[in-house]
MIKOLVEX-722278 format. One record per residue (C-alpha): residue in one letter; x negated, y negated, z negated. Coordinates in nm, 4 decimals, always signed. Layout:
N
("A",(X,Y,Z))
...
END
This chain:
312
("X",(+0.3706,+2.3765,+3.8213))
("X",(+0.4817,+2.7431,+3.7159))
("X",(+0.5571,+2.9685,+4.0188))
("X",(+0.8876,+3.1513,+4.0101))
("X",(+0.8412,+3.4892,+3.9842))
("X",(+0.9809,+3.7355,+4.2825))
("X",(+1.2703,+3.9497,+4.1844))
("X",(+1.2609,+4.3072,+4.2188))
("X",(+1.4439,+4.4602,+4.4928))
("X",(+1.7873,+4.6106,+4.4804))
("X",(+1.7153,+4.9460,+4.3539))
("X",(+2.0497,+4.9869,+4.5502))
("X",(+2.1146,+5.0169,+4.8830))
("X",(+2.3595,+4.8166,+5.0679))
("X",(+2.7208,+4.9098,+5.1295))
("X",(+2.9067,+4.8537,+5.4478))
("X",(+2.6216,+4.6050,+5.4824))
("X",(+2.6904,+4.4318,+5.1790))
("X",(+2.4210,+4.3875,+4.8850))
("X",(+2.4331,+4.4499,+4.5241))
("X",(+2.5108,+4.2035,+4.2911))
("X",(+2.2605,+4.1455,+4.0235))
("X",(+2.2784,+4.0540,+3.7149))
("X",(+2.0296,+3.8524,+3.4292))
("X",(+2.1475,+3.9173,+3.1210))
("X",(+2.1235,+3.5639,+2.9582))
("X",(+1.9539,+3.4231,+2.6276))
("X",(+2.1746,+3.5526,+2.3197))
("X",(+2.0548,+3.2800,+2.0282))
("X",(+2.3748,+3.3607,+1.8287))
("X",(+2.3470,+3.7296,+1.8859))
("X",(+2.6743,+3.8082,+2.0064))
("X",(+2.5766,+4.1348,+2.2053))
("X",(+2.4026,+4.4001,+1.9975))
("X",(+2.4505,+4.6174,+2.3571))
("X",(+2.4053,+4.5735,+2.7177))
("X",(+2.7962,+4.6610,+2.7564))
("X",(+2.9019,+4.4330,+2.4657))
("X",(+2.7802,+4.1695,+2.7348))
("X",(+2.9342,+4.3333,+3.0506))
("X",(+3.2918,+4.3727,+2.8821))
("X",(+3.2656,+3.9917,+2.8000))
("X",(+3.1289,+3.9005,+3.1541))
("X",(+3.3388,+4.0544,+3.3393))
("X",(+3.6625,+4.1791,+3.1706))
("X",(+3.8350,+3.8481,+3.3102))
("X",(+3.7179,+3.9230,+3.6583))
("X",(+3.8177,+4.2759,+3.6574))
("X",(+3.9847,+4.4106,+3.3757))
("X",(+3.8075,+4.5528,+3.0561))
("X",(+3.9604,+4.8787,+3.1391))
("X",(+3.7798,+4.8227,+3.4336))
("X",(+3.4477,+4.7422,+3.3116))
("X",(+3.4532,+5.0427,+3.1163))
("X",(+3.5115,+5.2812,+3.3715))
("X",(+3.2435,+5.1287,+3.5535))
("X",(+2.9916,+5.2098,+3.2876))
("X",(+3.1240,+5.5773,+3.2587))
("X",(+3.0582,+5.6155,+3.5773))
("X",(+2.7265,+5.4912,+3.5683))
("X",(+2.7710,+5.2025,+3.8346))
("X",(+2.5388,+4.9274,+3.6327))
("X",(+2.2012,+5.0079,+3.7538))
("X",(+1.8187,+4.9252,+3.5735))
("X",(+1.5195,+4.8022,+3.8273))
("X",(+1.4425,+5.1598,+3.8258))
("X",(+1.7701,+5.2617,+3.9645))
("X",(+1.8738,+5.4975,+3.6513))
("X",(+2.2395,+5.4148,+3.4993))
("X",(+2.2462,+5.1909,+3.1995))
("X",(+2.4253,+5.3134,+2.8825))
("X",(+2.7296,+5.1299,+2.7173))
("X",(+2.5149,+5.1481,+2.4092))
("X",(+2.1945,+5.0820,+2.4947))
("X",(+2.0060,+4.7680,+2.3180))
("X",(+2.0535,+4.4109,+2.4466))
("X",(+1.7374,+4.2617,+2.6212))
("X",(+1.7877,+3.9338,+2.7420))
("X",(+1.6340,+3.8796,+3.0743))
("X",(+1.6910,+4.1992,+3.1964))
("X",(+1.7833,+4.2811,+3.5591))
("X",(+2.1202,+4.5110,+3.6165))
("X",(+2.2710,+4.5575,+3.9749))
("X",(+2.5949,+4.6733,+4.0576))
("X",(+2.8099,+4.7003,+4.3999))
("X",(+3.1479,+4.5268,+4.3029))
("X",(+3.4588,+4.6683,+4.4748))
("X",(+3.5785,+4.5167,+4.8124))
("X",(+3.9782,+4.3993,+4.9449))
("X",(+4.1307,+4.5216,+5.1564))
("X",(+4.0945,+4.3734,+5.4716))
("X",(+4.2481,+4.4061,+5.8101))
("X",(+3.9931,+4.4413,+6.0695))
("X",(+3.9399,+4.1938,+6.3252))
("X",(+4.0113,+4.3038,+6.6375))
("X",(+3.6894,+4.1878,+6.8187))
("X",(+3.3377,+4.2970,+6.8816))
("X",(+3.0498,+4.0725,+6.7944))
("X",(+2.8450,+4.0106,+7.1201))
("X",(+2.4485,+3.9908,+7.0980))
("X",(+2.3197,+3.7232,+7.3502))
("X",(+1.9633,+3.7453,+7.2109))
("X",(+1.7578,+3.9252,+6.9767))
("X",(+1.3846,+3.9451,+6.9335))
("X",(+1.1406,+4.0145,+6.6327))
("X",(+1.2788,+3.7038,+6.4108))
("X",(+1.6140,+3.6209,+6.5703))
("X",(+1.9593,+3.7622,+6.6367))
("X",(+2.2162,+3.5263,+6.8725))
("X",(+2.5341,+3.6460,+6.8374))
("X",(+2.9195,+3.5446,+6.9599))
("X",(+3.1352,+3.5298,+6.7238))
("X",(+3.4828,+3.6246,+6.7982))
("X",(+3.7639,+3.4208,+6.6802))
("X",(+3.9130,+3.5157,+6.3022))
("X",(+3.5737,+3.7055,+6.1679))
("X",(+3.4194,+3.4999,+5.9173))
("X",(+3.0313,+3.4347,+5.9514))
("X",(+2.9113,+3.5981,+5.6137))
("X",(+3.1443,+3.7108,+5.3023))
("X",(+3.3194,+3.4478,+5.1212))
("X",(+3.5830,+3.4825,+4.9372))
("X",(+3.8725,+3.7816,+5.0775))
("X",(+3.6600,+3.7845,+5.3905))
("X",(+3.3742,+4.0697,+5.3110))
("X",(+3.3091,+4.3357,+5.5284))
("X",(+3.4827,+4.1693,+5.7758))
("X",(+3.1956,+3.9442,+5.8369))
("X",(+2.9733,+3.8861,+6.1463))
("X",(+2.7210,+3.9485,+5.8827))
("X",(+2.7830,+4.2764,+5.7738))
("X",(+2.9144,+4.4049,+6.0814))
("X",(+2.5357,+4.3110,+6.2451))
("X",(+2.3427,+4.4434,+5.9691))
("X",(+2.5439,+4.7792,+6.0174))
("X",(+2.5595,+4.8316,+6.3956))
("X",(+2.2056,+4.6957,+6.4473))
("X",(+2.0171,+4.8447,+6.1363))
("X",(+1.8801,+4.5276,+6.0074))
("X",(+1.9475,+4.5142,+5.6258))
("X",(+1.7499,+4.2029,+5.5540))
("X",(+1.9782,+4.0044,+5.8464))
("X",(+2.1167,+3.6251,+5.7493))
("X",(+2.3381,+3.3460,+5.9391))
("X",(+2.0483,+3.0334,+5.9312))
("X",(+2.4164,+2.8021,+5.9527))
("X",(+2.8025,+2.8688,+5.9038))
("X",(+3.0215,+2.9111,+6.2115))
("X",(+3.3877,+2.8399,+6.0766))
("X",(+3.5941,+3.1091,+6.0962))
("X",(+3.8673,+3.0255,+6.3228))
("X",(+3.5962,+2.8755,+6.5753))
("X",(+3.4312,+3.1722,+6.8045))
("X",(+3.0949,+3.1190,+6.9832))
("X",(+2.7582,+3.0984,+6.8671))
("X",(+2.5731,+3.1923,+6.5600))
("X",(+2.2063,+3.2357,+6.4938))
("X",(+2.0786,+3.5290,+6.2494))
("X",(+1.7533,+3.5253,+6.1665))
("X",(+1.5890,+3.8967,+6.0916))
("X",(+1.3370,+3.8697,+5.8284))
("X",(+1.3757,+3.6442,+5.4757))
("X",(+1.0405,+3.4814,+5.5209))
("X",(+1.1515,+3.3455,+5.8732))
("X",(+1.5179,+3.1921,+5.7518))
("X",(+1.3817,+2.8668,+5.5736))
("X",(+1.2281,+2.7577,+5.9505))
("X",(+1.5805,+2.8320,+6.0877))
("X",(+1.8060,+2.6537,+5.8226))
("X",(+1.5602,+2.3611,+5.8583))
("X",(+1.6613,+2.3056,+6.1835))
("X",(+2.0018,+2.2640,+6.1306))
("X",(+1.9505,+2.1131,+5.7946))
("X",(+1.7410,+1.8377,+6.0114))
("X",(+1.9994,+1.8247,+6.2939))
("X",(+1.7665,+1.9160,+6.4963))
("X",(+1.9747,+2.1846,+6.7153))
("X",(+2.1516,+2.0719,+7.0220))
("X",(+2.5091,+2.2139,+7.0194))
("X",(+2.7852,+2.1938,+7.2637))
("X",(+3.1447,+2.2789,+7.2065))
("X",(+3.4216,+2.3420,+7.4391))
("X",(+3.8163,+2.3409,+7.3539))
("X",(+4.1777,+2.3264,+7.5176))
("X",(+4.3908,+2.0740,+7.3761))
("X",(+4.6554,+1.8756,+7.5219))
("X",(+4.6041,+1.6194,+7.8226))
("X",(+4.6650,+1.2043,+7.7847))
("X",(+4.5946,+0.9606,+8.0732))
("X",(+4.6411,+0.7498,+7.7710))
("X",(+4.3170,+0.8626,+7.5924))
("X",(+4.0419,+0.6822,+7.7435))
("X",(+3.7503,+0.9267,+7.7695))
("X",(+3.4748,+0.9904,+7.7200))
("X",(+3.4525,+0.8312,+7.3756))
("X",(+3.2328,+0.8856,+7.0740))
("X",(+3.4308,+0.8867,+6.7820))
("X",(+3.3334,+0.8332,+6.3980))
("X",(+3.4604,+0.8467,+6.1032))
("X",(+3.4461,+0.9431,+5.7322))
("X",(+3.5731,+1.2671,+5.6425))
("X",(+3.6263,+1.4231,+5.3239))
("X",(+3.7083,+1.7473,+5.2191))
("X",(+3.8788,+1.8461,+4.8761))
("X",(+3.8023,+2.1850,+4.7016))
("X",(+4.0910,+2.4339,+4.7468))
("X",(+4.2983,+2.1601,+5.0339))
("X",(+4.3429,+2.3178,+5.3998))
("X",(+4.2884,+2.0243,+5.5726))
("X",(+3.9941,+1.7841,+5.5691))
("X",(+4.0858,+1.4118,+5.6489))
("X",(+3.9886,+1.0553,+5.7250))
("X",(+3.9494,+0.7925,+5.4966))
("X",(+3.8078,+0.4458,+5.5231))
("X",(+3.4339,+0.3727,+5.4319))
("X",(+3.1225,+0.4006,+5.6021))
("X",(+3.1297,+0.6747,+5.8559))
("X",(+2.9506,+1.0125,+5.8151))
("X",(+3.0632,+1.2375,+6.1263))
("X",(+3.0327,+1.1234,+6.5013))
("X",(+3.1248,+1.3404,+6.7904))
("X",(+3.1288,+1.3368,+7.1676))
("X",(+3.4438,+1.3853,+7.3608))
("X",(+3.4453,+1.4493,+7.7289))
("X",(+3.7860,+1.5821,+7.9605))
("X",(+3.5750,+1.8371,+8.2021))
("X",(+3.8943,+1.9691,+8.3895))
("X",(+4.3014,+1.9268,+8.3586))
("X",(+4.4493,+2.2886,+8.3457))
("X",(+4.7346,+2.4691,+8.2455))
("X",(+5.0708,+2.4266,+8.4247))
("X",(+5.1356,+2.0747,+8.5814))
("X",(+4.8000,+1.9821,+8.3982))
("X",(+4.9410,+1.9291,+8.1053))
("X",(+4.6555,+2.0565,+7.8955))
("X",(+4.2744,+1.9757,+7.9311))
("X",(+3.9394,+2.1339,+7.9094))
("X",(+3.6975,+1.9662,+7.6589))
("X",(+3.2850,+1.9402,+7.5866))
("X",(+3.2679,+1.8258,+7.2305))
("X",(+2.9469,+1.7242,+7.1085))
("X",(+2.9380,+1.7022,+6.7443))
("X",(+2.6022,+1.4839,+6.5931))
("X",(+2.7031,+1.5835,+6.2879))
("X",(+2.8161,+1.8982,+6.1082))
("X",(+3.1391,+1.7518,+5.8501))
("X",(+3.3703,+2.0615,+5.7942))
("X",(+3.6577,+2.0699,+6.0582))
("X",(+3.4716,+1.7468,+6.2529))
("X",(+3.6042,+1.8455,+6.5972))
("X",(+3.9385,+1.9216,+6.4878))
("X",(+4.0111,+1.6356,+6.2844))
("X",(+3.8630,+1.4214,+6.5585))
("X",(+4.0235,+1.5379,+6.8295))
("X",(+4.3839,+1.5542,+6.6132))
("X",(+4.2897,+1.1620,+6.5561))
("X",(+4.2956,+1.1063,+6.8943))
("X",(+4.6126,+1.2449,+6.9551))
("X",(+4.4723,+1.5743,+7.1073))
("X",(+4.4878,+1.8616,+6.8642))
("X",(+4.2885,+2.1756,+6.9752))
("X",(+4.5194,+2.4135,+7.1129))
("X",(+4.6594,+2.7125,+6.8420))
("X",(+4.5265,+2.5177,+6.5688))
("X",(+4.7029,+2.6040,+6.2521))
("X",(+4.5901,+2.3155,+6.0228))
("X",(+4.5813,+2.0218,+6.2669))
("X",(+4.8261,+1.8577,+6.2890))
("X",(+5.0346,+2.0549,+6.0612))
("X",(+4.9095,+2.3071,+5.7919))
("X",(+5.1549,+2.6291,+5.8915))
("X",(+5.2636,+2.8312,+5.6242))
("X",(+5.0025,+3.1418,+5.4933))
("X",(+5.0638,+3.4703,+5.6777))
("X",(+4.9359,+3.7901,+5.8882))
("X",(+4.6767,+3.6887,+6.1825))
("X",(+4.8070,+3.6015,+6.5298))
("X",(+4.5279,+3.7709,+6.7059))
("X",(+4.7077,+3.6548,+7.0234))
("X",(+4.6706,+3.2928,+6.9692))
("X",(+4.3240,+3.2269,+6.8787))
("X",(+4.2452,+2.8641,+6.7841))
("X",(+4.0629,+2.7181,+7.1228))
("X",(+3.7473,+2.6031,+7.0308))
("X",(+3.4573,+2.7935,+7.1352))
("X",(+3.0490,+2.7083,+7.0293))
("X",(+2.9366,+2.7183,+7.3580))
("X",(+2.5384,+2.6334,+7.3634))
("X",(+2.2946,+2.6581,+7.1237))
("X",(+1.9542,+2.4716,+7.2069))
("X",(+1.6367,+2.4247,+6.9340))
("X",(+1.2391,+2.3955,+6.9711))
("X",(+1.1034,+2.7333,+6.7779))
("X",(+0.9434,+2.6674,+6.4590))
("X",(+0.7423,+2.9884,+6.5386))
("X",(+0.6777,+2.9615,+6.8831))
("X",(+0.7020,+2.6313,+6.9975))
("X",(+0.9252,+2.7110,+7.2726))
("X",(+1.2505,+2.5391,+7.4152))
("X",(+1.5243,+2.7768,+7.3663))
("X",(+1.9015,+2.7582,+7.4946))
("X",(+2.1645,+2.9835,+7.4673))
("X",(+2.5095,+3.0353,+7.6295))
("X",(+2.8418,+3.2009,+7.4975))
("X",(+2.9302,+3.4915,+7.6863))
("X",(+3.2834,+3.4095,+7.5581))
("X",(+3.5594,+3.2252,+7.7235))
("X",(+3.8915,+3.0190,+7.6184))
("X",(+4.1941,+3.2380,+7.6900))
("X",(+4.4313,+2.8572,+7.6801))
("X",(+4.7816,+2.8575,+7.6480))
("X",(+4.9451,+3.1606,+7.5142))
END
């Protein structure tokens, strides 16, 4: 079997914690390019703009291995390796600071406030728990080993060197971590808890909302009342326990049983797109964390520093 062959660094340095995006310049049987920035105008022109593209190679933003600025008009070589930092949105910053809970030699713990994504996707960039670690804590090489949704605040384990990550991922790839939720939602003698619930859930590319449908069942989660709180006790403190990891699980489990998660804005209604309520976070809240080390061996658990605000 051929071993893949290592990429070169970024000869780039990050930016607001953000890498370079690099570019292989692909096979050319037809030869369509005769230059590297025939190929960039056709790559990216859609994306950006040609007007765009061009200004970016006047400016000498497309970068060699060697970090020197490529030429509109230098000679296509397929296989080559360009870099380049694309340009960020605008984005609103999130009003919250990202705790630390624990960080050693291979791993960062971190709470995640409500509204900042885990790492960039999409309009969500620099307003990342990702790039806000690697830039207040100095770690360049930092990753998320899972995805905490956005909406959802609480834990999230980074792991500090590339060669460690694999280990990490495995564990939740292996459902091997023990994770504990906690949310408000409404309160109904009627609901007979605790219960396990499962389901199938599906989720459709570019649809809000994840849903049930019949077939075999592929997410199960826990549901236990801790406390009634909240005026008259109307609402009701919640441990969710989640034995799977379907996108939304909790929420579309606990809207199925008639108790949808406080401030939720997709269950059981999708509200209509606009600015951030900072006020009203959605209340659900990753509370524990537990795993055996890959590395160590060891029994680790961690708890959220955070808490639930509840009705608002």
């Amino acid at each position: 079997m051929r071993r893949r062959t290592k990429a070169p660094a970024s000869p780039l340095p990050q930016r607001d914690g953000i890498d370079a995006v690099r570019v292989r310049l692909p096979e050319d049987p037809g030869g369509v390019w005769a230059t590297v920035g025939d190929h960039l105008r056709d790559r990216y022109a859609g994306a950006v703009g040609a007007g765009a593209v061009e200004e970016m190679l006047r400016a000498g933003r497309f970068v060699g291995a060697d970090g020197a600025a490529v030429a509109a008009d230098e000679p296509y070589a397929a296989g080559r390796l360009l870099w380049f930092h694309r340009e960020f949105p605008v984005e609103e910053r999130v009003p919250f600071e990202v705790g630390v809970v624990y960080r050693d030699e291979r791993i960062v713990v971190a709470d995640k406030p409500h509204f900042l994504a885990t790492m960039p996707r999409g309009r969500h960039v620099t307003e990342t728990v990702l790039a806000r670690l690697r830039r207040e804590l100095g770690l360049p090489a930092l990753q998320p080993a899972h995805r905490l949704d956005r909406l959802t605040a609480g834990l999230v384990l980074c792991v500090v060197r590339p060669e460690d990550r694999g280990a990490y991922q495995t564990l939740f790839r292996d459902r091997r971590v023990r994770k504990e939720y906690e949310a408000v939602a409404a309160y109904d003698p009627g609901v007979a808890l605790p219960v396990t619930v499962r389901s199938r859930i599906e989720k459709e590319r570019g649809v809000m909302a994840a849903r049930e449908v019949p077939g075999e069942p592929n997410a199960e989660s826990r549901i236990e009342l801790i406390e009634r709180i909240g005026q008259a006790g109307g609402l009701g403190r919640y441990r969710l326990v989640p034995e799977t990891g379907r996108t939304h699980q909790l929420r579309v489990h606990m809207n199925a049983l008639g108790l949808p998660i406080l401030h939720d804005p997709v269950y059981p209604v999708v509200r209509e797109d606009g600015p951030e309520d900072f006020g009203r976070p959605l209340q659900l809240l990753a509370r524990t964390l537990g795993f055996t080390d890959p590395f160590s061996g060891e029994e680790r658990r961690f708890v959220s520093r955070l808490s639930l605000s509840g009705p608002a």
